[in-house]
PDB file of N, CA, C and O in Angstrom:
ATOM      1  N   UNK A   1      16.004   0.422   0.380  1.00  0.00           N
ATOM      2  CA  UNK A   1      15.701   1.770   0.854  1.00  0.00           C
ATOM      3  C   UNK A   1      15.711   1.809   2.378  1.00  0.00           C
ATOM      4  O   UNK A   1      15.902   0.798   3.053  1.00  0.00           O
ATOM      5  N   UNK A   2      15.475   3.146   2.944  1.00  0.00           N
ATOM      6  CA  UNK A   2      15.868   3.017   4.472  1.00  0.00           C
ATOM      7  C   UNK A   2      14.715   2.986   4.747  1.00  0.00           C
ATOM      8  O   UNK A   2      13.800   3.495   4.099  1.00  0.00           O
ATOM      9  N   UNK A   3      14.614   2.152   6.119  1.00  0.00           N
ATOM     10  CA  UNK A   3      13.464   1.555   6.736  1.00  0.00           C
ATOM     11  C   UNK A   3      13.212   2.764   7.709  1.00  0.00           C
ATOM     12  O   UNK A   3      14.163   3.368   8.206  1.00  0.00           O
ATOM     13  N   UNK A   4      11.290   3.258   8.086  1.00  0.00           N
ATOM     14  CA  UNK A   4      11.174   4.174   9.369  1.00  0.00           C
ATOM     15  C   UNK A   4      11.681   3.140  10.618  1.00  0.00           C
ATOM     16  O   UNK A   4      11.413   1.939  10.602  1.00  0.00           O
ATOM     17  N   UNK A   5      12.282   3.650  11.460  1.00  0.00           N
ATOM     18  CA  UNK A   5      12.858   2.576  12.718  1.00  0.00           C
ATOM     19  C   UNK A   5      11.253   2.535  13.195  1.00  0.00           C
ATOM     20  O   UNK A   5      10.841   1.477  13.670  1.00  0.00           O
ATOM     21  N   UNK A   6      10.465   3.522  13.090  1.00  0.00           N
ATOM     22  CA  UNK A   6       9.552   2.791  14.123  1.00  0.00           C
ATOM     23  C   UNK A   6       8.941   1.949  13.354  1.00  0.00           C
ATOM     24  O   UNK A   6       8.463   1.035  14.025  1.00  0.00           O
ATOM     25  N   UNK A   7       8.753   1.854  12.289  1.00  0.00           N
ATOM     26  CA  UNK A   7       8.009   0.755  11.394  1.00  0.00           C
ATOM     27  C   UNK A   7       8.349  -0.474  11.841  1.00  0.00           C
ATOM     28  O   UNK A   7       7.480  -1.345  11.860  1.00  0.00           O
ATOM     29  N   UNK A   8       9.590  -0.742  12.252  1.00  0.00           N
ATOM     30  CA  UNK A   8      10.041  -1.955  12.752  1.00  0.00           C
ATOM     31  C   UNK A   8      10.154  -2.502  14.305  1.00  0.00           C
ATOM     32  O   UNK A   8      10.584  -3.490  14.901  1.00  0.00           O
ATOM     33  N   UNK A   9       9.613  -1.463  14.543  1.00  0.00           N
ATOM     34  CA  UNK A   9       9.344  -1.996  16.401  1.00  0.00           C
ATOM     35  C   UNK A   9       8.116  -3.240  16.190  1.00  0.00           C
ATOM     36  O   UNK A   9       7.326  -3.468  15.274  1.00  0.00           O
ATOM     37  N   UNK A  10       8.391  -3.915  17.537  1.00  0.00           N
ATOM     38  CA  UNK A  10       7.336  -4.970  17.544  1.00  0.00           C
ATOM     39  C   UNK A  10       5.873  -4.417  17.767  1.00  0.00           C
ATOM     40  O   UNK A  10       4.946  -5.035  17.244  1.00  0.00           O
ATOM     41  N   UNK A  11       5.620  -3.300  18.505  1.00  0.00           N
ATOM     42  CA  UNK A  11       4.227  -3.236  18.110  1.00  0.00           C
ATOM     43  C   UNK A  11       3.583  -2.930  16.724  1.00  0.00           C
ATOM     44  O   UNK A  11       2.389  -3.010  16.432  1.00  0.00           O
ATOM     45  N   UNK A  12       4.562  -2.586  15.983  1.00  0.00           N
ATOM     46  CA  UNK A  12       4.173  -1.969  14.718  1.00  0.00           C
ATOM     47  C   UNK A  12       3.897  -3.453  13.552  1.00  0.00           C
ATOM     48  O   UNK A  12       3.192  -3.408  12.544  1.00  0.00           O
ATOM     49  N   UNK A  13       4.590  -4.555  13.999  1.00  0.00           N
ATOM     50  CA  UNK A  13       4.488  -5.876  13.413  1.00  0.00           C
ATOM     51  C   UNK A  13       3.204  -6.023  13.405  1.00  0.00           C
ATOM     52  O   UNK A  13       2.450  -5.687  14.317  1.00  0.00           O
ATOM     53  N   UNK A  14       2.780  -6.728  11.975  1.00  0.00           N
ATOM     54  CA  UNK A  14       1.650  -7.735  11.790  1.00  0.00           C
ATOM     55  C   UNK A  14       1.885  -8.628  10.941  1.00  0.00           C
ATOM     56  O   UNK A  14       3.020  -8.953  10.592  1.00  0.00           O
ATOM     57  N   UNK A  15       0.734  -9.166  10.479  1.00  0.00           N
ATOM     58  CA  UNK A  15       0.906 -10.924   9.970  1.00  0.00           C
ATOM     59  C   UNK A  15       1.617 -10.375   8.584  1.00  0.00           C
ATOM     60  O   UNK A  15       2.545 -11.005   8.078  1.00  0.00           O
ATOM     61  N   UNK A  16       1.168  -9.295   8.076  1.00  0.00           N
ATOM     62  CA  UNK A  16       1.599  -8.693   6.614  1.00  0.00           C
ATOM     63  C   UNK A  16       2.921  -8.459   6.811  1.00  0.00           C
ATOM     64  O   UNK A  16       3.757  -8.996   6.083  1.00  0.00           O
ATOM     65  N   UNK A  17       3.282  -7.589   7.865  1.00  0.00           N
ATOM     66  CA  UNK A  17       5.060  -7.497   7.904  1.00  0.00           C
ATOM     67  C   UNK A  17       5.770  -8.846   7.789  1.00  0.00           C
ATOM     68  O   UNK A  17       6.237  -9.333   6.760  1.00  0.00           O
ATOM     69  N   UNK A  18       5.773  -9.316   8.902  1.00  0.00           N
ATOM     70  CA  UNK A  18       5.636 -10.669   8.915  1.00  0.00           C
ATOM     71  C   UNK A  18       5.888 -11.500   7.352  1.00  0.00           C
ATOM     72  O   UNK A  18       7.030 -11.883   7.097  1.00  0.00           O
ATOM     73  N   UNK A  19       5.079 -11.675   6.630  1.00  0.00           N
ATOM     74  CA  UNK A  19       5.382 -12.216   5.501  1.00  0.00           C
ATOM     75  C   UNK A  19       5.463 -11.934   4.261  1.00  0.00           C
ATOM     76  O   UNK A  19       5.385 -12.672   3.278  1.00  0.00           O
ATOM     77  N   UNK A  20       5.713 -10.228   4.394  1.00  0.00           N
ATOM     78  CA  UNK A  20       6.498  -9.639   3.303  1.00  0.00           C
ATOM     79  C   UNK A  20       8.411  -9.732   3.553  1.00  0.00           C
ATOM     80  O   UNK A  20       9.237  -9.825   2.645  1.00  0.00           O
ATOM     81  N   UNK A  21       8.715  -9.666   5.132  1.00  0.00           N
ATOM     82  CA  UNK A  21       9.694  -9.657   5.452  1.00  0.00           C
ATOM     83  C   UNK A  21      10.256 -11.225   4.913  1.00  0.00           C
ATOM     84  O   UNK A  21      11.302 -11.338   4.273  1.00  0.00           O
ATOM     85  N   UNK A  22       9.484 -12.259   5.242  1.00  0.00           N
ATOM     86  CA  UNK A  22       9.879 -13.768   4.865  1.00  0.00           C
ATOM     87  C   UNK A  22       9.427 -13.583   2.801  1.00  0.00           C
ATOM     88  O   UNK A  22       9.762 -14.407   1.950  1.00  0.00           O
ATOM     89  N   UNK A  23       8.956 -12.814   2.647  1.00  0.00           N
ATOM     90  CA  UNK A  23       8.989 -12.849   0.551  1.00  0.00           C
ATOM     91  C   UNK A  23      10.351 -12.626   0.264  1.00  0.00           C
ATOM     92  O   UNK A  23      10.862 -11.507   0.313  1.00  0.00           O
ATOM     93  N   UNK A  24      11.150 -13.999  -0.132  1.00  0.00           N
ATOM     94  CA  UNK A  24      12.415 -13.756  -0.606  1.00  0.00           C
ATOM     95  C   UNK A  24      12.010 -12.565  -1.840  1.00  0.00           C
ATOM     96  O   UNK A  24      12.373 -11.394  -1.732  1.00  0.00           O
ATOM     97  N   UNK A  25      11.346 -12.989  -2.805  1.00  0.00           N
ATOM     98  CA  UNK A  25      11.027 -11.866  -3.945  1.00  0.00           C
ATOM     99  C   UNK A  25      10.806 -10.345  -3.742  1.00  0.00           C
ATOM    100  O   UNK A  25      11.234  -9.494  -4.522  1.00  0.00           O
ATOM    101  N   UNK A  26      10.235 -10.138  -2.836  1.00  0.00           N
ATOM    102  CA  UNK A  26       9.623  -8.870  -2.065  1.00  0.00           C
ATOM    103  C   UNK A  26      11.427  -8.081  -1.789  1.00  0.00           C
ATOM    104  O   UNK A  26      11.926  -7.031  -2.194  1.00  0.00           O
ATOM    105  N   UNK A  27      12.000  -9.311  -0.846  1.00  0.00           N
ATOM    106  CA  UNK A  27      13.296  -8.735  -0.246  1.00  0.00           C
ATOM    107  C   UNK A  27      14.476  -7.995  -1.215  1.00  0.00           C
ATOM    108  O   UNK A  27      15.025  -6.893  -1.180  1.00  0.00           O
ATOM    109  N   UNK A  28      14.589  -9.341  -2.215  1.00  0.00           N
ATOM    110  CA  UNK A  28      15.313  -9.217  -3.733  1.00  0.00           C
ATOM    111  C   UNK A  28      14.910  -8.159  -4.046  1.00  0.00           C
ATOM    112  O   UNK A  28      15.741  -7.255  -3.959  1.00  0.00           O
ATOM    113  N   UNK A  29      13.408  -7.752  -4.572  1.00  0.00           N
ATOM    114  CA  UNK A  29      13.427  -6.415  -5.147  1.00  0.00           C
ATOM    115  C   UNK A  29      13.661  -4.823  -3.996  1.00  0.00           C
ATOM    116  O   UNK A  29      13.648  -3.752  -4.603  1.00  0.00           O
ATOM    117  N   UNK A  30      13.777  -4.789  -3.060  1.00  0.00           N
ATOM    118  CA  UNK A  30      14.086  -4.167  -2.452  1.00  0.00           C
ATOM    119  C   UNK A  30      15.503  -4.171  -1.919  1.00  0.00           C
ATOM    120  O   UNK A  30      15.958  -3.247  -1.245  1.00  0.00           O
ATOM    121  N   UNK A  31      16.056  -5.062  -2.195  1.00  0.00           N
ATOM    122  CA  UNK A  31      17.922  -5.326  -2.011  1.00  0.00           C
ATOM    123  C   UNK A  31      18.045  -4.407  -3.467  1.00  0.00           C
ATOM    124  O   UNK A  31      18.716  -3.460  -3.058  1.00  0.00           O
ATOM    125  N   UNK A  32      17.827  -4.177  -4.708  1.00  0.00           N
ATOM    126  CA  UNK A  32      17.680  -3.770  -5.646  1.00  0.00           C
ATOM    127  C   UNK A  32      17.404  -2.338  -6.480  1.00  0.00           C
ATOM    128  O   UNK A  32      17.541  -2.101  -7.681  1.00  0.00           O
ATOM    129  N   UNK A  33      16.966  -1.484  -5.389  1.00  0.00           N
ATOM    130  CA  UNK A  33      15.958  -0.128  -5.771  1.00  0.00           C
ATOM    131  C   UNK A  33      17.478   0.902  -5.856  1.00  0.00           C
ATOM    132  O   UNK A  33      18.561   0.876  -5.272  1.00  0.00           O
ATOM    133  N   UNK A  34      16.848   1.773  -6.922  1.00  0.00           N
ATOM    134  CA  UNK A  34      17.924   2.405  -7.055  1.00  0.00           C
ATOM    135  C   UNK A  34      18.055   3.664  -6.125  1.00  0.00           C
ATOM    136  O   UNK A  34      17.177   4.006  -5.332  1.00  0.00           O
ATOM    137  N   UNK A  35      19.344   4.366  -6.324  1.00  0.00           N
ATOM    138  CA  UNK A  35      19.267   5.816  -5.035  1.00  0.00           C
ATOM    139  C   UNK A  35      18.460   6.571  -6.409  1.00  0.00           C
ATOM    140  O   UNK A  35      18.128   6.122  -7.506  1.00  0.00           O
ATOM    141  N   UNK A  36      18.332   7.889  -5.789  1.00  0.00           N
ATOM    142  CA  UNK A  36      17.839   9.049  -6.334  1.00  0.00           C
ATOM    143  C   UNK A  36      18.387   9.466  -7.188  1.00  0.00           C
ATOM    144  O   UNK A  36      17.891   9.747  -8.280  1.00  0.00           O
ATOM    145  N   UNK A  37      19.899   9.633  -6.753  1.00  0.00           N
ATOM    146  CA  UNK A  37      21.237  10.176  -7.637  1.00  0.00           C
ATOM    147  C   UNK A  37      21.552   9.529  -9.233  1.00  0.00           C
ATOM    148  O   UNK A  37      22.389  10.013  -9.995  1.00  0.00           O
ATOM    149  N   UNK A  38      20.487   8.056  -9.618  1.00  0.00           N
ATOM    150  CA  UNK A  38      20.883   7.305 -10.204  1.00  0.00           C
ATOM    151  C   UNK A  38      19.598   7.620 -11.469  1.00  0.00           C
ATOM    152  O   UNK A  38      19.649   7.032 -12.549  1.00  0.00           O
ATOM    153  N   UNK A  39      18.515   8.595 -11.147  1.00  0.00           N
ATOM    154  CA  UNK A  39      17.361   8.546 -11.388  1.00  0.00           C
ATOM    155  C   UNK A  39      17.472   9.851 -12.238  1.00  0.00           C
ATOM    156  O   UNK A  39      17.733  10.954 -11.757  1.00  0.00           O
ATOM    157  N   UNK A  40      17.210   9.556 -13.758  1.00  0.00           N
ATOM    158  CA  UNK A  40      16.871  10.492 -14.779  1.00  0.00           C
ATOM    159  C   UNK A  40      15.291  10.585 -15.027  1.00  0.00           C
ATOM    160  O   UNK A  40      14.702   9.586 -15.442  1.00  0.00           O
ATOM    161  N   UNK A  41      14.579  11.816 -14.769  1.00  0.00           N
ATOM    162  CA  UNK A  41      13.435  12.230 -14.987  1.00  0.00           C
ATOM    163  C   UNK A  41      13.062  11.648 -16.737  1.00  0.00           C
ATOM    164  O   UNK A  41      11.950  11.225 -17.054  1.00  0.00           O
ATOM    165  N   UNK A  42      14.209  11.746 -17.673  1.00  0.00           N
ATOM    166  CA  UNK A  42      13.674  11.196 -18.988  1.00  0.00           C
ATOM    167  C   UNK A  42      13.506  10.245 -19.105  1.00  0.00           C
ATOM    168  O   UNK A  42      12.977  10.015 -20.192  1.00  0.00           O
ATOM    169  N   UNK A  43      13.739   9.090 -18.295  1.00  0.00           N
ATOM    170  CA  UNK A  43      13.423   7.967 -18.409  1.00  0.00           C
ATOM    171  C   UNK A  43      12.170   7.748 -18.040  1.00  0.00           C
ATOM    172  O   UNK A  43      11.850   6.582 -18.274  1.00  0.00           O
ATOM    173  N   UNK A  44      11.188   8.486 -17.482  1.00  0.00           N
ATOM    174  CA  UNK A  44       9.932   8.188 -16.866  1.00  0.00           C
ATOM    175  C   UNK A  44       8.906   8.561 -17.143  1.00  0.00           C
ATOM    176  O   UNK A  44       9.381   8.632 -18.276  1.00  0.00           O
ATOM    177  N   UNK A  45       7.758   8.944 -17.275  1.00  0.00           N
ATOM    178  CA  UNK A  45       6.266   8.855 -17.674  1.00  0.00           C
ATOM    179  C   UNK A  45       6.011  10.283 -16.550  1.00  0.00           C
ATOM    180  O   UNK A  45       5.747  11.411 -16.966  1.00  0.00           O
ATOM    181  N   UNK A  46       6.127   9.997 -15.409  1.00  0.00           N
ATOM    182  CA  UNK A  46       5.791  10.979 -14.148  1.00  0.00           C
ATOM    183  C   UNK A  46       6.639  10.401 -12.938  1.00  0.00           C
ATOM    184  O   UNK A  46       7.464   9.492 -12.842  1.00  0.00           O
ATOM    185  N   UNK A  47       5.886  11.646 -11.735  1.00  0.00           N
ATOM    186  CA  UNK A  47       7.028  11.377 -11.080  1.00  0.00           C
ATOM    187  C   UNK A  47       5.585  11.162  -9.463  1.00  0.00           C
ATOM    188  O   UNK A  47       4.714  11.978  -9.160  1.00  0.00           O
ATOM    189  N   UNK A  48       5.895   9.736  -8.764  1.00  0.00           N
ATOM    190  CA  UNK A  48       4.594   9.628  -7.789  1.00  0.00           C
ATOM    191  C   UNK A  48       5.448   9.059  -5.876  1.00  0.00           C
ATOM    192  O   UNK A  48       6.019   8.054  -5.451  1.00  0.00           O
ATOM    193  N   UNK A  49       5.245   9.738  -5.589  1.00  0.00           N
ATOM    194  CA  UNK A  49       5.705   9.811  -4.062  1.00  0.00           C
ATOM    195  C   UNK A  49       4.539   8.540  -3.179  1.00  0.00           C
ATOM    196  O   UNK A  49       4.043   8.980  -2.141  1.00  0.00           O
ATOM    197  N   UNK A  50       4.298   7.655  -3.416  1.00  0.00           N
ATOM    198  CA  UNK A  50       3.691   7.111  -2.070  1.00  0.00           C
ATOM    199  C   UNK A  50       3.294   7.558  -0.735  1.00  0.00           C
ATOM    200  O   UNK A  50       4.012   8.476  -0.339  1.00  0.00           O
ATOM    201  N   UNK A  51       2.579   7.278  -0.093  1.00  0.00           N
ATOM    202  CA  UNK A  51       2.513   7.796   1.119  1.00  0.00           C
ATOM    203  C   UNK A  51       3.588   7.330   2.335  1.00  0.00           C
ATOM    204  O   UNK A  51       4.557   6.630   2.042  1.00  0.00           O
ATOM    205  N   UNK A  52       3.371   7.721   3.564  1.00  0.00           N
ATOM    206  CA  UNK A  52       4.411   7.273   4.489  1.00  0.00           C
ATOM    207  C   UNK A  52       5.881   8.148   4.989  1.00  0.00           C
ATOM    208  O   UNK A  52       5.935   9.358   4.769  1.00  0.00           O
ATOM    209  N   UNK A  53       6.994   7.460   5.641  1.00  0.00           N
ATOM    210  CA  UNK A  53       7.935   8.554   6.192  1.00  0.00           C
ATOM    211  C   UNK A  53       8.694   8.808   4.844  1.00  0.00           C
ATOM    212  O   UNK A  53       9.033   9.990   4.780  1.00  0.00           O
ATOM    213  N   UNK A  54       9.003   8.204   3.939  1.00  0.00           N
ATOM    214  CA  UNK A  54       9.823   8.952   2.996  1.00  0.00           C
ATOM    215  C   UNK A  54       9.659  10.650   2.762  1.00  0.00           C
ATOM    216  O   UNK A  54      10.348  11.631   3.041  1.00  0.00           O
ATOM    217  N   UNK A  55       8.213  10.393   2.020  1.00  0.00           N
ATOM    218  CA  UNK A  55       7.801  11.559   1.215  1.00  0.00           C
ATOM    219  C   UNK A  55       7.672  12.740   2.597  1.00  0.00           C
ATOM    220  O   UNK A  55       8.017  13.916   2.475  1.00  0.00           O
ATOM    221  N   UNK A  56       7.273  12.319   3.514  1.00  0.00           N
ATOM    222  CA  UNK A  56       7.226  13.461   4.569  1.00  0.00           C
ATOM    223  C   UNK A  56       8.270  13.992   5.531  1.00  0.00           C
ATOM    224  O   UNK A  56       8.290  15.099   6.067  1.00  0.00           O
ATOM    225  N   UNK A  57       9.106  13.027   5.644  1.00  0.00           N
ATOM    226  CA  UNK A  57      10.582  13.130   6.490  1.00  0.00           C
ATOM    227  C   UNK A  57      11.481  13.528   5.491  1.00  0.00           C
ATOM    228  O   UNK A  57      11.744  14.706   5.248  1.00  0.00           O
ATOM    229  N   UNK A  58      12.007  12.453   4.846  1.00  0.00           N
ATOM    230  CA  UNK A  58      13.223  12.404   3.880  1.00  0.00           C
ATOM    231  C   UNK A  58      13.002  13.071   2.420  1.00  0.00           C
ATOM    232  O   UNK A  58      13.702  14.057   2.191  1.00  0.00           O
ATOM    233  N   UNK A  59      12.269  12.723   1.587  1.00  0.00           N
ATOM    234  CA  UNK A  59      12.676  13.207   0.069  1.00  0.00           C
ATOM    235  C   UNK A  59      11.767  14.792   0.367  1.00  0.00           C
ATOM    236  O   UNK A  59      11.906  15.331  -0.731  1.00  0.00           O
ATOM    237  N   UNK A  60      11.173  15.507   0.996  1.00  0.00           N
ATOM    238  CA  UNK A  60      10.926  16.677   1.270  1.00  0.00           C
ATOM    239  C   UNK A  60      11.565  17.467   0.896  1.00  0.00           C
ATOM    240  O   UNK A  60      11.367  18.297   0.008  1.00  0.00           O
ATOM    241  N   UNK A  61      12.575  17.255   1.667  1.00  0.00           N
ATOM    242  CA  UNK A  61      14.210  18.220   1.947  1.00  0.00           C
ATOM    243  C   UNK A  61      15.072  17.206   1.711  1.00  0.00           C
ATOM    244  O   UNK A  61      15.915  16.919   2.560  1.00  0.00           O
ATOM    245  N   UNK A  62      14.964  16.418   0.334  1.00  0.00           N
ATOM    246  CA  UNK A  62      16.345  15.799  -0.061  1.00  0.00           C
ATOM    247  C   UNK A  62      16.524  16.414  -1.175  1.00  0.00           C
ATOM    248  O   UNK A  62      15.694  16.432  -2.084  1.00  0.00           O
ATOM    249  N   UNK A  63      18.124  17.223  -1.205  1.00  0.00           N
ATOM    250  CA  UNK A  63      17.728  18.052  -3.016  1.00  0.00           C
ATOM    251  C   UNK A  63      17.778  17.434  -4.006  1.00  0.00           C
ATOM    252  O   UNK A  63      17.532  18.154  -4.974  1.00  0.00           O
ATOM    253  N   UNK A  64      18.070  15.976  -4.374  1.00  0.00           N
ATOM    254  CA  UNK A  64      17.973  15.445  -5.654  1.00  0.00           C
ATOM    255  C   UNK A  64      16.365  15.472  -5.889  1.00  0.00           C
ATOM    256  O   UNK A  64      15.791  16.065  -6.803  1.00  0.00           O
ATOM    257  N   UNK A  65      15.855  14.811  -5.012  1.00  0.00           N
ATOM    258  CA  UNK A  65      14.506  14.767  -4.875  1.00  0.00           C
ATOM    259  C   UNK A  65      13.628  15.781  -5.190  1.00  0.00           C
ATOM    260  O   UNK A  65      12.593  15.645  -5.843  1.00  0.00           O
ATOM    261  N   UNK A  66      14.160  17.038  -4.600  1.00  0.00           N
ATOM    262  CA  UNK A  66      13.570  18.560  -4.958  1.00  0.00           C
ATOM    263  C   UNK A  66      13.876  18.160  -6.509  1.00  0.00           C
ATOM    264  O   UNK A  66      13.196  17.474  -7.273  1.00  0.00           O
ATOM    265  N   UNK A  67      15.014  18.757  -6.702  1.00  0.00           N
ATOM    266  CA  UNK A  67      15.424  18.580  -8.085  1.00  0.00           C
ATOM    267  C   UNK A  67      14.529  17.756  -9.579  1.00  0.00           C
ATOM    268  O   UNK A  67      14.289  18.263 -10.674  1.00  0.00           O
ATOM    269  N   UNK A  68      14.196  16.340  -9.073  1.00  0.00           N
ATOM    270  CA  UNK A  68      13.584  15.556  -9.925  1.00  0.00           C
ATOM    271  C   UNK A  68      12.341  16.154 -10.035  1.00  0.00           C
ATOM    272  O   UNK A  68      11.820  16.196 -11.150  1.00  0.00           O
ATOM    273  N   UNK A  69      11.642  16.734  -8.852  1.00  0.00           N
ATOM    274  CA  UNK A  69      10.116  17.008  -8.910  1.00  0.00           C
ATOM    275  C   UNK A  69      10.222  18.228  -9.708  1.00  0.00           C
ATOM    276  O   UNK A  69       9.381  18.191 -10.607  1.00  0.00           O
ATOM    277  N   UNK A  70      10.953  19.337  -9.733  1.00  0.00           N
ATOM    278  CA  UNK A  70      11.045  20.475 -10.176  1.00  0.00           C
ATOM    279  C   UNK A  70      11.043  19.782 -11.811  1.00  0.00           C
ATOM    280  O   UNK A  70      10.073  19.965 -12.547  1.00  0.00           O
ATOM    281  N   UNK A  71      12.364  18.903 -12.297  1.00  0.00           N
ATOM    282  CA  UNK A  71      12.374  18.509 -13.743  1.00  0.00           C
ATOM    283  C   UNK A  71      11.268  18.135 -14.612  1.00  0.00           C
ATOM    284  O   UNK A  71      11.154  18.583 -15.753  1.00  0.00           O
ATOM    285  N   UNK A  72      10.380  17.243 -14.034  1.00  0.00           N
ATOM    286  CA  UNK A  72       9.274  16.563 -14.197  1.00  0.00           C
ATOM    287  C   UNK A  72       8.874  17.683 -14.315  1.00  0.00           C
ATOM    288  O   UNK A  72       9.096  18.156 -15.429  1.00  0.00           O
ATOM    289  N   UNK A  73       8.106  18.655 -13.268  1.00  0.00           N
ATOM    290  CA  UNK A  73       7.344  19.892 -13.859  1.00  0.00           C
ATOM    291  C   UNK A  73       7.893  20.537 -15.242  1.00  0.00           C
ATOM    292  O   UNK A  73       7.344  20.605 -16.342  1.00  0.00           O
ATOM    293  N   UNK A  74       8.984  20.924 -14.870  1.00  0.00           N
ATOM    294  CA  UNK A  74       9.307  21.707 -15.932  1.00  0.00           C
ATOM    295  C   UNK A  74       9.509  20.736 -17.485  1.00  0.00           C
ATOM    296  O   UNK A  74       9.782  21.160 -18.608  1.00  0.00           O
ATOM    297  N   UNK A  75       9.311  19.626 -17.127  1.00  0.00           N
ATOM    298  CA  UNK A  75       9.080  18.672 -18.278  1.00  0.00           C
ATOM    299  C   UNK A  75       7.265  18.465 -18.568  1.00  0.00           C
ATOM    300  O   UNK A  75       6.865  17.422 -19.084  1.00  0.00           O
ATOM    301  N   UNK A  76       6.485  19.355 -18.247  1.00  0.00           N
ATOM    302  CA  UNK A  76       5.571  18.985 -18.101  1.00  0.00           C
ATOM    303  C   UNK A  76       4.698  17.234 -17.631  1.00  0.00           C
ATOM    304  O   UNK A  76       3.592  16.730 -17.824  1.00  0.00           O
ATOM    305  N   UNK A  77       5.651  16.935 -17.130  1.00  0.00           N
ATOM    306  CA  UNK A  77       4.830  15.788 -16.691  1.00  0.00           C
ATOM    307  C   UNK A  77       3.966  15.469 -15.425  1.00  0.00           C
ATOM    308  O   UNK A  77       3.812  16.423 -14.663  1.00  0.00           O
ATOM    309  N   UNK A  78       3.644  14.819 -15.234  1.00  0.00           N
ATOM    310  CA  UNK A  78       2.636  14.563 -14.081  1.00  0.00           C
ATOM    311  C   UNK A  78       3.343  14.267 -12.655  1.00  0.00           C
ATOM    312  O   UNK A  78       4.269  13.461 -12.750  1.00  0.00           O
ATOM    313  N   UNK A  79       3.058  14.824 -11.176  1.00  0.00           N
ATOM    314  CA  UNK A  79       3.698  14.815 -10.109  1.00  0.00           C
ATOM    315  C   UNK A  79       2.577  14.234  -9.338  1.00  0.00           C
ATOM    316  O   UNK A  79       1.424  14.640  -9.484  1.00  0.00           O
ATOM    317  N   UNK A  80       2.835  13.483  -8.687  1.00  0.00           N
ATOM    318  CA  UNK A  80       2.171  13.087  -7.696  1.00  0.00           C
ATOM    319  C   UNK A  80       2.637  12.563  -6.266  1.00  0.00           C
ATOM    320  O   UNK A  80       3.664  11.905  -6.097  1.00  0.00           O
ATOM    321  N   UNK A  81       1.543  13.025  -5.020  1.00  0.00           N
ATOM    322  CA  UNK A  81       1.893  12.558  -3.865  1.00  0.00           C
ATOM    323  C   UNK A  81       0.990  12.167  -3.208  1.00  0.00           C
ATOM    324  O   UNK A  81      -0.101  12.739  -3.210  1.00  0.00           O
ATOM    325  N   UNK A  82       1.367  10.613  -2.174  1.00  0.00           N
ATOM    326  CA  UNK A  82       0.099  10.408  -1.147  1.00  0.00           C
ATOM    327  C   UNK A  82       0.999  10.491   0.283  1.00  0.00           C
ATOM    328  O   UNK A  82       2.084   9.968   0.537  1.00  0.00           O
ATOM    329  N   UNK A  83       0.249  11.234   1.006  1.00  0.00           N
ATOM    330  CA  UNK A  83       0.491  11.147   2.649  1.00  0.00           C
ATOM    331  C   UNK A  83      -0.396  12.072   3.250  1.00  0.00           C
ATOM    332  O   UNK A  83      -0.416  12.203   4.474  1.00  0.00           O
TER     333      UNK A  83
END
């Protein structure tokens, strides 16, 4: 997924970046994540946004993204967001 650039400035580094960046496993599953475009609402339980720049920059005003949250509702399922 796309990284916030400032997330990756050096002041923003700590010991946790740091050695999530060195988790080959961590990396693998994130070499891995699928796009949006790839993402059927029936396959899922609900639909949950994390906090951070995604949900507030990018999937806001991304229309698949609109799209999925709208399905899920209208599928009655559960929506959720943190930021």
């Amino acid at each position: 997924p796309p990284l916030d650039p400032k997330s990756n400035l050096a002041d923003a580094q700590t010991e946790t970046t740091h050695r999530f960046e060195a988790d080959p496993t961590a990396m693998q599953a994130l070499a891995q994540t699928h796009k949006l475009s790839e993402i059927s609402v029936a396959d899922y339980d609900a639909v949950f946004y994390p906090g951070g720049h995604g949900p507030l920059w990018d999937l806001a005003k991304d229309p698949i993204s609109i799209s999925l949250i709208e399905q899920a509702i209208q599928s009655g399922k559960p929506v959720a967001a943190v930021c």
